[in-house]
N, C-alpha and C positions, 0 to 999 in steps of 0.2 A: 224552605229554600231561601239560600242567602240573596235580600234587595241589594241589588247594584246599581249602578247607575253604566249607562253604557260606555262613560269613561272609565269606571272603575273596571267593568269585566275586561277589556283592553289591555288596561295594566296586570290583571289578572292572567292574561291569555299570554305577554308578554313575560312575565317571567314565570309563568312555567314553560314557554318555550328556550329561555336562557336557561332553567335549571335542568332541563332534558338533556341540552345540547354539552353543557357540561357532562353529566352523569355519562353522555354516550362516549364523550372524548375520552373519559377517563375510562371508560369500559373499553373503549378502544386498545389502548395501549397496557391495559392488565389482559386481555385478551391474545394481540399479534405479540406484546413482549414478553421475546424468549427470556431464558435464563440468561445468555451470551447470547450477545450483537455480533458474532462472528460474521465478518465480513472480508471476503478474499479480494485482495488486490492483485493485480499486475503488475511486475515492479517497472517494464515497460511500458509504453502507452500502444493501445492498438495500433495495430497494420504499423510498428515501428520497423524502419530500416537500418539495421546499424554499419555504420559505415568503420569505425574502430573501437578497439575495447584496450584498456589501458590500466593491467595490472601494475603492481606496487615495481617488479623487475622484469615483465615480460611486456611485449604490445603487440596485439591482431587487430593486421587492418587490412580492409578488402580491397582487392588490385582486380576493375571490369567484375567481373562472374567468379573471380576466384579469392584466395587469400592468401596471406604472408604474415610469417610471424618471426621475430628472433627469437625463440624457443625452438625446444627439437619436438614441438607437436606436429601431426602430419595434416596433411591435409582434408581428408574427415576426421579425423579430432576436432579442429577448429571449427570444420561445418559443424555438428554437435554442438559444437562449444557454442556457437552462436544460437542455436537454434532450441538449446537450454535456455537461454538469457531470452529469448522470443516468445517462453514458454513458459517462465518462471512466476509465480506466484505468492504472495504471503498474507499471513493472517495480518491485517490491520489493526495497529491498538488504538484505541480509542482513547485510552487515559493517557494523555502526552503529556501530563506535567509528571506523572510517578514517573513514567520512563526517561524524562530529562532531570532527573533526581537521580534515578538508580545510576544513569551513566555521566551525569555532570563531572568526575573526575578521573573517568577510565579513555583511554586511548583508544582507538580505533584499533581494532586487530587488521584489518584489509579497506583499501578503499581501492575502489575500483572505477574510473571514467572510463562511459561509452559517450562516444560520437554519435550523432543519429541524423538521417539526410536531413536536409532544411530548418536544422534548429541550429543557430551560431553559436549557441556557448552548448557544452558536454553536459550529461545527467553525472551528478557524480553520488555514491554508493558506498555510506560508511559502512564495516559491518561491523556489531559487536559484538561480544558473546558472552553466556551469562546460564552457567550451568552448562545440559546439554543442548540448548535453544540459540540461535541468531538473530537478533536482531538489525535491521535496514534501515539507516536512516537515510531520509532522501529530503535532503533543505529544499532544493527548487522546486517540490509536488506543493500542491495545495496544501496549506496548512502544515508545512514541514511533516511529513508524512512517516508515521515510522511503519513498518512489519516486521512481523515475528515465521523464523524460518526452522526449519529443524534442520539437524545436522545433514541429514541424508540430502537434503534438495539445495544444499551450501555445496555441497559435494560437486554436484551438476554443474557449476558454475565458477567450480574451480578445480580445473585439470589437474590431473598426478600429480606431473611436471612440477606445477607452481609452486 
């Protein structure tokens, strides 16, 4: 048996508790890390209420309990309409510097400003596109926030009409 001294076992007991604690962290995360970090965002924020939505040539805004549009949408269309946008979802990217690479010199195909009660300035909603996929940039979210949409749930979010 190895003579220690009882400050040496110490330093002994000491780092094989740091080398544990490593080994487990990193067993951690080969363990819970998936392949993909998919992670679904909201592109609104919970319990949001939107007060107006402000396409590129249209605008829906809410008048008491109902709504009003210069568009020939009817009035459930627009409840829908809204109530997609309350519902809407997207895949979160996580690599934000390839995606402000892939789009640093393309234009916005749609941007979209909603109103929401108690927030003074609008969410506003580039969308881009890039193959059959969309992507949502949102500058005011945390961390300039972008998500990835597919065409079908683009659709939802934007009427025949428009």
């Amino acid at each position: 048996m190895i003579r220690l001294s009882k400050k040496g076992w110490n330093n002994v007991l000491i780092f094989s508790m740091l080398i544990m604690i490593f080994l487990f962290n990193g067993l951690h995360h080969k363990i819970i890390d998936t392949e993909s970090d998919d992670i679904i965002q909201s592109i609104l924020k919970e319990q949001s209420y939107i007060l107006t939505i402000e396409y590129p040539l249209y605008k829906i805004e809410r008048i008491g309990t109902g709504w009003r549009s210069n568009s020939q949408l009817t009035g459930p269309q627009i409840f829908e309409l809204s109530i997609n946008w309350q519902q809407a979802t997207g895949l979160r990217i996580t690599d934000i510097d390839a995606i402000k690479s892939e789009f640093k010199n393309k234009q916005a195909e749609n941007i979209v400003t909603i109103w929401l009660a108690g927030e003074a300035l609008p969410q506003v909603y580039a969308f881009f596109k890039l193959g059959q996929d969309y992507f949502i940039h949102m500058p005011k979210a945390a961390n300039e926030t972008w998500l990835k949409l597919t065409s079908d749930q683009v659709k939802l979010l934007f009427p025949e009409d428009i």
